[in-house]
C-alpha positions as CSV (number, residue, x, y, z in Angstrom):
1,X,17.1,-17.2,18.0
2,X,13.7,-17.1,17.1
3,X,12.7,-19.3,14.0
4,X,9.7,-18.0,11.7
5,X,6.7,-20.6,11.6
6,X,6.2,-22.8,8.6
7,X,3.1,-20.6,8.0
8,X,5.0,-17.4,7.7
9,X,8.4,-19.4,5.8
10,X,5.6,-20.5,3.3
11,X,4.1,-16.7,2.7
12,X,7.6,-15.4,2.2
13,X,8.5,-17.7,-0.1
14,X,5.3,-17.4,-2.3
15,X,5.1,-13.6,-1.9
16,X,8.8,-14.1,-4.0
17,X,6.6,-15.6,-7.3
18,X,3.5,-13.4,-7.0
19,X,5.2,-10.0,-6.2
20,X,7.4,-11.1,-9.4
21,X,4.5,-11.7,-11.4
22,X,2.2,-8.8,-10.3
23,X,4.5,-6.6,-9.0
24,X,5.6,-3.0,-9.9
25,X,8.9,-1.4,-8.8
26,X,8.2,1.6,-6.5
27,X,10.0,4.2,-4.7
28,X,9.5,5.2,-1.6
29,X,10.4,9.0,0.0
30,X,9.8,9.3,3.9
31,X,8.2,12.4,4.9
32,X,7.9,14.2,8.4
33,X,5.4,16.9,10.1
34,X,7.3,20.4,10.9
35,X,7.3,21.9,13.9
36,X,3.7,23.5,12.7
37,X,1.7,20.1,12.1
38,X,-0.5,22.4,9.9
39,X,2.5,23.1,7.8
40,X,3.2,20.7,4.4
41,X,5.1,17.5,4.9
42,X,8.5,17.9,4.1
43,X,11.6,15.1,4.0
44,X,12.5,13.3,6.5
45,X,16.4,12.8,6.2
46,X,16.2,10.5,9.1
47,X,14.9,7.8,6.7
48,X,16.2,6.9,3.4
49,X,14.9,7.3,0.2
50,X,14.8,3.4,-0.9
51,X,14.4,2.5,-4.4
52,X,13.2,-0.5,-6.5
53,X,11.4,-1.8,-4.1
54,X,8.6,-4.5,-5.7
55,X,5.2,-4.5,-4.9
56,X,2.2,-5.7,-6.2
57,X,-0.1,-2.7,-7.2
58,X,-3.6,-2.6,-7.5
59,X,-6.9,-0.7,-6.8
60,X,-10.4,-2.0,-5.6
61,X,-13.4,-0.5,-5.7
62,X,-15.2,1.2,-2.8
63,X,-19.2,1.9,-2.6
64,X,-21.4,3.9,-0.3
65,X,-24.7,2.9,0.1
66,X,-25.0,0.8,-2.8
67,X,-25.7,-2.5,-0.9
68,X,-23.5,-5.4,-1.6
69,X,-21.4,-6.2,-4.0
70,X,-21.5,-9.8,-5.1
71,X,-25.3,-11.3,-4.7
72,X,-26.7,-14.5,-6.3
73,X,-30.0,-13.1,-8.2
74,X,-31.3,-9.7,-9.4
75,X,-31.0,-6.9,-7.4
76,X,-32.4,-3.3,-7.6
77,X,-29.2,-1.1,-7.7
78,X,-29.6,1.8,-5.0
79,X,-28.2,5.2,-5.4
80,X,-24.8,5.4,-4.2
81,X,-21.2,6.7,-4.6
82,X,-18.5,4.3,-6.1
83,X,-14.8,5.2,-6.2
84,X,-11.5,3.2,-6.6
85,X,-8.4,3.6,-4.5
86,X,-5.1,2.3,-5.3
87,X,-3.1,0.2,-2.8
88,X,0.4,-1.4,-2.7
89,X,1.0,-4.9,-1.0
90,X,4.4,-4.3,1.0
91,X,6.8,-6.9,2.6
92,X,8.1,-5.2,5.3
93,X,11.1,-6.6,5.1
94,X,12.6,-4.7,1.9
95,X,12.2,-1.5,3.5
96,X,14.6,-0.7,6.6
97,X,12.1,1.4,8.5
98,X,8.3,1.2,8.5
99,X,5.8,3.2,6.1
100,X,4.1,6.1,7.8
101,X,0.9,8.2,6.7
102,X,1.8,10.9,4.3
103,X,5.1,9.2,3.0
104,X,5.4,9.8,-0.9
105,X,5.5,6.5,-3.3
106,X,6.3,6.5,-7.1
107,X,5.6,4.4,-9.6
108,X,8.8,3.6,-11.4
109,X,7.1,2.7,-14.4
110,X,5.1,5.6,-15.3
111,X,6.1,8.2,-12.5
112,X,3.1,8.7,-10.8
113,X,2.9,9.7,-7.1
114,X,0.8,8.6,-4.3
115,X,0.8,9.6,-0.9
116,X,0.2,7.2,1.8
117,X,-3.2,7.3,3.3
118,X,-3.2,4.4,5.4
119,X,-1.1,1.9,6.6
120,X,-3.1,-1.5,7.4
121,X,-2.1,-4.9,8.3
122,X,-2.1,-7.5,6.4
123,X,-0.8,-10.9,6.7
124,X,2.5,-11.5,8.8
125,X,5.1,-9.5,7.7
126,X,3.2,-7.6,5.4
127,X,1.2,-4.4,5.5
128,X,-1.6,-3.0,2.5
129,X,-0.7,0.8,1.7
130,X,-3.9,2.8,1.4
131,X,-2.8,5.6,-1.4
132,X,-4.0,8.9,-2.6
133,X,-2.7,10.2,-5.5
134,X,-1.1,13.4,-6.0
């Protein structure tokens, strides 16, 4: 039996508190290429649809070109392009299979969908879902 380090028992006990306190609910539909990878996405009955699942929701903002974000001084702002893109923060745990690119999550609370755009890691146990919404 292998035992979780104190490191990772302390994360999963915090992420309880915060995910509580800046968490949405979500759901979370698994989709799957057709035989035709141009073809839409369509469901994948292989993996089920889970629901309720808390995450903490959030979207940062992105710049090209722009320089920096956060310097000590006055600057001379650059023309750029700025955008925001919404992420969830996902314990891997309250899912039973792992997130892929192009599965569909719904915001409980005001029923808007996103469609994963990228799955990165993030600290044990935990990935950061890149979303696009739809």
């Amino acid at each position: 039996m292998v035992m979780a380090s104190p490191f990772a028992r302390a994360v999963a006990a915090a992420a309880v508190t915060h995910d509580k306190v800046q968490g949405d609910l979500f759901t979370f539909a698994p989709q799957k290429y057709q035989t035709d990878r141009n073809a839409p996405l369509i469901p994948d009955t292989d993996r089920a649809i889970v629901e309720h699942v808390l995450c903490p929701f959030g979207e940062y903002a992105a710049r090209a070109a722009a320089g920096p974000f956060n310097q000590v001084g006055v600057q001379q702002e650059r023309a750029a392009h700025s955008s925001a893109r919404p992420y969830v923060s996902l314990q891997l745990s309250r899912l039973p299979w792992r997130p892929r690119r192009g599965d569909i999550v719904t915001r409980e609370g005001d029923g808007q969908r996103y469609r994963i755009a990228e799955v990165l890691p993030s600290q044990p146990g935990f990935v950061r879902l890149d979303l696009n919404g739809m």
